[in-house]
C-alpha positions as CSV (number, residue, x, y, z in Angstrom):
1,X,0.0,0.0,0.0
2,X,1.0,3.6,-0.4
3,X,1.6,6.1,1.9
4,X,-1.2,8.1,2.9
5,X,-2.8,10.4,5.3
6,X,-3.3,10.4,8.6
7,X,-7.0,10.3,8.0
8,X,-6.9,7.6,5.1
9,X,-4.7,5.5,7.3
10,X,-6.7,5.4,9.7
11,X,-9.6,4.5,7.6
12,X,-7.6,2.0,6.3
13,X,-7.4,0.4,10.3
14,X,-11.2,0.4,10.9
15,X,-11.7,-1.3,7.4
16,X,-10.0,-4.4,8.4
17,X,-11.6,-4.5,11.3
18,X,-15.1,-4.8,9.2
19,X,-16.8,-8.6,8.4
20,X,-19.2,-7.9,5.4
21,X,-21.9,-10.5,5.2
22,X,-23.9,-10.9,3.0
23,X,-24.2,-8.7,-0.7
24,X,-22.6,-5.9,-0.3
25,X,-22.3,-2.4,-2.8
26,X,-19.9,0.5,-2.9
27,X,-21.2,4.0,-3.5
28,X,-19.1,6.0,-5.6
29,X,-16.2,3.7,-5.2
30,X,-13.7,2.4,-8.1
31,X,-12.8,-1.3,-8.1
32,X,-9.0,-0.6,-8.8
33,X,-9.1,1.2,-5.1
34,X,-6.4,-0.1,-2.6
35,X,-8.8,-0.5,-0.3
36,X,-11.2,-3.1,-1.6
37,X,-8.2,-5.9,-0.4
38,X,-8.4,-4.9,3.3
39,X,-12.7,-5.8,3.3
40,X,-13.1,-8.7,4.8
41,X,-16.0,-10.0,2.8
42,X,-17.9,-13.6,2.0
43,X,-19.1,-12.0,-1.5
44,X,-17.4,-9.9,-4.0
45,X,-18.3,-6.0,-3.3
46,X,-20.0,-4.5,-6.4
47,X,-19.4,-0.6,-7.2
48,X,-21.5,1.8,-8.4
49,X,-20.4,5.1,-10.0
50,X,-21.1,7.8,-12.5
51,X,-18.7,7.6,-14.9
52,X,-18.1,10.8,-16.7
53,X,-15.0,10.3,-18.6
54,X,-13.6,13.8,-19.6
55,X,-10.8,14.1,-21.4
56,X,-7.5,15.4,-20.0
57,X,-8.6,14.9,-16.8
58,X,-7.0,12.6,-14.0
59,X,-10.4,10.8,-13.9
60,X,-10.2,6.8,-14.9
61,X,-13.4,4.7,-15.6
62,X,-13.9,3.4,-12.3
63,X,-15.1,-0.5,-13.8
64,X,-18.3,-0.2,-12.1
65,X,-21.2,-3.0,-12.0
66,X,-23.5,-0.7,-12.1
67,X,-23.5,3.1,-13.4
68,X,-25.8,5.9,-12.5
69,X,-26.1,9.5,-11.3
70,X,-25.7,9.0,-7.4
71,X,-27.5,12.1,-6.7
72,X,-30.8,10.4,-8.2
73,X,-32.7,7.8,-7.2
74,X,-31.1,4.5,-7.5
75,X,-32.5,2.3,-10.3
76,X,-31.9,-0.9,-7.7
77,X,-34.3,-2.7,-5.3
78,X,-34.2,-1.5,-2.2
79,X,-33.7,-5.0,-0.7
80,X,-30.5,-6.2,-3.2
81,X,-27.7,-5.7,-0.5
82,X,-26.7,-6.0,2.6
83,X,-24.3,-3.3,3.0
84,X,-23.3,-0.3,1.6
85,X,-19.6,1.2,1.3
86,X,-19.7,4.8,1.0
87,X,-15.9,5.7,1.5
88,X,-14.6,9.4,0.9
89,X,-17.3,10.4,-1.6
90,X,-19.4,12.7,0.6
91,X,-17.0,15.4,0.9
């Protein structure tokens, strides 16, 4: 793993301290993200996004499962998981 921030090592702590059970979707997340090897998990963690490619930008498809506008309502049943990851996307 990289070096990172106090705050995102520390986020990095309490994630391996989580047991996931059950199907599980990540908000906003990216599934090249260093953290999806610290989840302890009994199901592979599916990611939602909005991918807006622009080019010149920094920004990288994120691979998602699923894409939509996060800011909208979701076009999932609200039963389908059993968690939700929402890391460092409410800022």
């Amino acid at each position: 793993m990289r070096n990172y921030s106090i705050l995102r090592t520390k986020e990095n702590e309490a994630l391996r301290r989580v047991v996931l059970t059950g199907k599980t979707i990540d908000l906003g997340g990216h599934k090249g993200s260093d953290y999806f090897m610290l989840l302890n998990t009994d199901q592979p963690v599916e990611v939602a996004n909005y991918d807006d490619i622009q080019v010149g930008t920094h920004k990288t498809p994120s691979m998602a499962d699923h894409i939509f506008d996060l800011e909208k309502p979701f076009p999932l049943p609200s039963s389908a998981y059993e968690n939700v990851l929402c890391i460092n996307v409410m800022e």
